[in-house]
C-alpha positions in Angstrom: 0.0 0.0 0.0 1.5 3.5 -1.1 2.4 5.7 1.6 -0.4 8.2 2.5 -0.1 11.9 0.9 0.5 13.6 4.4 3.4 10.8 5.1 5.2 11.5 2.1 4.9 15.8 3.0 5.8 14.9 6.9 9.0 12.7 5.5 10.1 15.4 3.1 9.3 18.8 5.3 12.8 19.1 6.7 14.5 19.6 3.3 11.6 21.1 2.1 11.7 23.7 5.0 15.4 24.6 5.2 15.3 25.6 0.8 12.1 27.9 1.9 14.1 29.1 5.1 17.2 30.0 2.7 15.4 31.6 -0.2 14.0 33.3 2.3 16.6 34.6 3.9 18.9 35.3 0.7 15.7 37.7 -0.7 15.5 40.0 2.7 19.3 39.6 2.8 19.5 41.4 -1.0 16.4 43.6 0.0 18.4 45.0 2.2 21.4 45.3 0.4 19.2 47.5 -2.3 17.8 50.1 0.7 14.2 48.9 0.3 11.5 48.5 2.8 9.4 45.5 2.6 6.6 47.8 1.4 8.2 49.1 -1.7 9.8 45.6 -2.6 6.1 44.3 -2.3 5.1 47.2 -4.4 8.1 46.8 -7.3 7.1 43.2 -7.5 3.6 43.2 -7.8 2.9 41.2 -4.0 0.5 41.6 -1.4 3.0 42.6 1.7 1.9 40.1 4.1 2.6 37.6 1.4 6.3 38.7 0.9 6.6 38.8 4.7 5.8 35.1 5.0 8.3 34.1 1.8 11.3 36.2 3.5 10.5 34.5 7.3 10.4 30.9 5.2 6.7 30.6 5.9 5.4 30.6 3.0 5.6 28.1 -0.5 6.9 31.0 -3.0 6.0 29.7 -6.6 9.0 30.0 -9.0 7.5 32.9 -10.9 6.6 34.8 -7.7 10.6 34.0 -6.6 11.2 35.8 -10.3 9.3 39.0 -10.1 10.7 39.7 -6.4 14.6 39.0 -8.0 13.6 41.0 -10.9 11.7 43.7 -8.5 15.8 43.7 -6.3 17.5 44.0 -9.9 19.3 41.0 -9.0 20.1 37.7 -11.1 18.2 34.6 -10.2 21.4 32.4 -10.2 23.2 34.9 -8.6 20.3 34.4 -5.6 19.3 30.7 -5.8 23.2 29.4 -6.3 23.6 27.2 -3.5 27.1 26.6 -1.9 28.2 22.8 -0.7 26.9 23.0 3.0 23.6 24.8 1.9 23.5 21.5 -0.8 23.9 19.5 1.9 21.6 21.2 4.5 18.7 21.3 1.5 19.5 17.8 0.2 15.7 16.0 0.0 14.9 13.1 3.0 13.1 11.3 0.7 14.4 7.9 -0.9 18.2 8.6 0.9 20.0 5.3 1.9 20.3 4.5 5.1 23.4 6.2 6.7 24.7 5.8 10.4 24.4 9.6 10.8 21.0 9.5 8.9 19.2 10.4 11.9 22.1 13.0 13.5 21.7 15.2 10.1 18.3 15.0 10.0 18.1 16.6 14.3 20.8 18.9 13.2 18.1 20.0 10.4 15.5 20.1 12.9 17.8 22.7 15.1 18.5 25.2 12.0 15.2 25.4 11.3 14.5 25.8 14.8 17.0 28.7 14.5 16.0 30.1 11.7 12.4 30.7 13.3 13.8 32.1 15.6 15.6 34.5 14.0 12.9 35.3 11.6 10.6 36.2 14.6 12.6 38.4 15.7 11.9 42.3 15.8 15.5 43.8 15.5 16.3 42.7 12.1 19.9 44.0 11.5 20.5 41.9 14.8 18.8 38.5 13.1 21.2 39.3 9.7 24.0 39.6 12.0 23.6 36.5 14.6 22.3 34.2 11.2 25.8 35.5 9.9 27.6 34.3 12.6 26.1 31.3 12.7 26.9 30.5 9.5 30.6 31.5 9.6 31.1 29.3 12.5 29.2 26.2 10.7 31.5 27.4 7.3 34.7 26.8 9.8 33.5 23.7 11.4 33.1 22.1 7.8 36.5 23.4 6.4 37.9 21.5 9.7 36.0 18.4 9.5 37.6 18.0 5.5 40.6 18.7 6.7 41.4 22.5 4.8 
């Protein structure tokens, strides 16, 4: 018997989650960059604000079109934006269908906690102060990779 449709979106939710988390955070990391407000970003790109609030926080399912018109709308190129690097691959990688792996389970709590992070980030009202602790964060993950492959 195939597995029921909510199994297969509970399986698949922590990959699926941490590429909506990043996009997120990559297009309020270049709104940003450009000066804009939310509102005139919202406005440029044709999007209802509350809508774009929910893509940049990673809580909502962005269509690719809609991921288009804000890039466009930031003046930015969409590879330039969606290019992901090896440990963003590997935090993104899909559940689904992966051999079983001693660590299978460790990667997939260590998932769990980044998103975990990443709400909390998002939730919170200083922004500049979110950019900067999701920064570090991802600095000290970036150094604890280069160590573990031996660089």
């Amino acid at each position: 018997m195939p597995p029921k449709k909510s199994q297969k979106r509970a399986r698949g939710e922590p990959a699926y989650l941490a590429a909506r988390a990043l996009v997120g955070a990559r297009l309020r990391s270049q709104r940003q960059k450009a000066g804009l407000s939310q509102e005139a970003l919202a406005s440029r790109a044709a999007l209802d604000i509350k809508h774009l609030q929910k893509i940049e926080s990673g809580r909502a399912n962005a269509t690719l079109n809609t991921i288009a018109r804000i890039i466009e709308a930031l003046g930015e190129d969409i590879a330039s934006v969606l290019s992901l690097n090896p440990s963003e691959k590997e935090l993104v990688s899909p559940t689904i269908g992966e051999p079983a792996e001693p660590h299978w389970q460790e990667r997939s709590e260590i998932r769990q906690a980044l998103l975990a992070i990443e709400r909390r980030l998002s939730a919170m009202e200083d922004e500049e102060l979110a950019i900067r602790l999701a920064e570090g964060l991802l600095a000290m993950i970036n150094e604890m990779t280069k160590k573990r492959r031996g660089h």
